[in-house]
C-alpha positions as CSV (number, residue, x, y, z in Angstrom):
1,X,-68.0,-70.5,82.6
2,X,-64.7,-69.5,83.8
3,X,-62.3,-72.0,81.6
4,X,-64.9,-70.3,78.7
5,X,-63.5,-66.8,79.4
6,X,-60.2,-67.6,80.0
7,X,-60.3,-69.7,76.7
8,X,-61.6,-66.9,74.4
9,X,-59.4,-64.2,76.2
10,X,-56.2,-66.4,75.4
11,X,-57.5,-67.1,72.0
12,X,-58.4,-63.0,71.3
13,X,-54.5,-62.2,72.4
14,X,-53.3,-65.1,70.1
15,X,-55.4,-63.6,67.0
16,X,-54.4,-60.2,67.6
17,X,-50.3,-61.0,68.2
18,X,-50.8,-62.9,65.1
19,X,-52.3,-60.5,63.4
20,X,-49.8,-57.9,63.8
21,X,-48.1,-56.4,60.3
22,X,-45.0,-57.8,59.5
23,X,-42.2,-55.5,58.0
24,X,-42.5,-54.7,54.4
25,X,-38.3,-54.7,54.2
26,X,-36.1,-57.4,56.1
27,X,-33.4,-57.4,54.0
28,X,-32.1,-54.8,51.5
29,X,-33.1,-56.5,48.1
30,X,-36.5,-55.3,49.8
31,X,-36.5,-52.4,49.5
32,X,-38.4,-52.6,46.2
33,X,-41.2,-53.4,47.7
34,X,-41.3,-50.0,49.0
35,X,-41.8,-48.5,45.5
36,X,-44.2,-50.9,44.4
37,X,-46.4,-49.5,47.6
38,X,-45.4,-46.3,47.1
39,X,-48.6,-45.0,47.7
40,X,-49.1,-46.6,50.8
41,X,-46.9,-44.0,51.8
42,X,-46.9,-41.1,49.9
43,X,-48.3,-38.2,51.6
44,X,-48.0,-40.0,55.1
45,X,-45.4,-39.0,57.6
46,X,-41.2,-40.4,57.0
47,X,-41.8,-42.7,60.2
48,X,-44.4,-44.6,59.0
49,X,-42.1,-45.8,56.5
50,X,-38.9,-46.2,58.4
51,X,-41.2,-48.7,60.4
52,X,-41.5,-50.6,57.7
53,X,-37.8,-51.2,57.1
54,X,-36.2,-53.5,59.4
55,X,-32.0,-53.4,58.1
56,X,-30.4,-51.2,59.7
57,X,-29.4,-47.9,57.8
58,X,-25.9,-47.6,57.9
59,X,-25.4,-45.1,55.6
60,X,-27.6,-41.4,55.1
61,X,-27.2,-38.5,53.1
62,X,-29.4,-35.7,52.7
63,X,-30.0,-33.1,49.7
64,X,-31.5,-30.0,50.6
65,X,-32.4,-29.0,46.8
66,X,-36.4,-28.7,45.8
67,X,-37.4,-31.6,46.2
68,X,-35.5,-32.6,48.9
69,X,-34.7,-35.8,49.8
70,X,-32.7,-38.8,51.9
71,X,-30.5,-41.4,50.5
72,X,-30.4,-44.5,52.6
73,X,-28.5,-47.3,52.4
74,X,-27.8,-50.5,53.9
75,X,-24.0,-50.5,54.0
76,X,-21.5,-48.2,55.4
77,X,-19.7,-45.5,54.2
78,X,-16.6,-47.6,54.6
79,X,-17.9,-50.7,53.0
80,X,-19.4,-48.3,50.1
81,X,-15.8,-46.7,49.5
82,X,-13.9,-50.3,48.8
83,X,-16.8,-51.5,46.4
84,X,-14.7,-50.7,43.0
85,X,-16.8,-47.6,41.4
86,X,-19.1,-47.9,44.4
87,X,-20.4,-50.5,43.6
88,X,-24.2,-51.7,42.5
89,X,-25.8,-51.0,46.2
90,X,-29.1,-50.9,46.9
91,X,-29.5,-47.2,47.4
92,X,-33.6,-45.7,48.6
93,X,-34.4,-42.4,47.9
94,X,-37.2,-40.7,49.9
95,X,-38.2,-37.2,48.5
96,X,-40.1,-34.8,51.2
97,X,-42.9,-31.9,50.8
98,X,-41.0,-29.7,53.0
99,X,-37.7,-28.4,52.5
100,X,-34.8,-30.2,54.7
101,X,-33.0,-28.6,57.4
102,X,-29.9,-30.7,56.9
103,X,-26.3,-29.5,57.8
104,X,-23.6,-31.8,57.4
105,X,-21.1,-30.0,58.9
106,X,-23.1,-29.4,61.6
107,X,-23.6,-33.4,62.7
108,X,-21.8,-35.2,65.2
109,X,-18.5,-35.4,64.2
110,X,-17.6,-39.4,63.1
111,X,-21.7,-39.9,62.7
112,X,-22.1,-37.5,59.8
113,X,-23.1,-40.3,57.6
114,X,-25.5,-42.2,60.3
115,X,-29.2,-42.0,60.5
116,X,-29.9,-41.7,64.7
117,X,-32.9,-41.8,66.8
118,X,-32.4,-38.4,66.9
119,X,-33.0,-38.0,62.9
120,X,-36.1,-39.9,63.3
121,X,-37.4,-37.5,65.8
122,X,-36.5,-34.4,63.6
123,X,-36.8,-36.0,60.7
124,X,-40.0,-38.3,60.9
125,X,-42.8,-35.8,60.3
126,X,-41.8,-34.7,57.1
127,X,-44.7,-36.3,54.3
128,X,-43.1,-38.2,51.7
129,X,-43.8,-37.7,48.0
130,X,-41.8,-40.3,46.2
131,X,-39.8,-43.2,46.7
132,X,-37.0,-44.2,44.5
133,X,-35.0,-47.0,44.4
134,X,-31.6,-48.6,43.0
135,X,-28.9,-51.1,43.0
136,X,-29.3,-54.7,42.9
137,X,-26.8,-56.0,46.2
């Protein structure tokens, strides 16, 4: 009776690490996939996307006009600049409800341009209305 519990307990843990969602995005060609779901995540909060996306975000710019919205991108600011006429990058744009309190001359000087843990605090309860995406790197 015992070996009978432990069996199903380790087989019940098994099922449900195996069921766990992977990521939607792992690498940045992916991010298409995000606009094909788009309604999985429109009117649900910024961080249940950013969950899905497992690249890091090397590049973000935000636009404070109605609709607002954030430009991410895969590459850095850096590696954006030496593409010749910036190049064909894989650029998402996620347009929020609510207008954007975003200040670029008020971020951390040398980290305008990153997206922080911080961002996803401020950041990650604002719904999301669209998702756009372009590029093909």
């Amino acid at each position: 009776m015992k070996n009978t519990i432990k069996i199903a307990l380790a087989l019940l843990l098994l099922i449900n690490i195996s069921c766990k969602a992977q990521q939607m995005v792992l690498t940045p060609l992916d991010a298409y996939k995000l606009k094909t779901h788009e309604q999985q995540f429109v009117n649900k909060p910024l961080k249940d996307l950013l969950k899905e996306i497992k690249p890091e975000i090397k590049l973000v710019l935000g636009t404070v006009d109605y609709p607002s919205y954030f430009v991410f991108r895969f590459i850095s600011r850096e590696e954006l600049n030496k593409k010749p006429s910036g190049g064909n990058t894989i650029a998402l744009y996620i347009y929020v409800k609510e207008p954007l309190d975003w200040h670029f001359d008020q971020r951390t000087k040398g980290k305008e341009y990153q997206w922080t843990k911080e961002d996803v605090e401020k950041y990650g309860n604002l719904t999301v209305i669209r998702i756009k995406v372009t590029g093909k790197e």
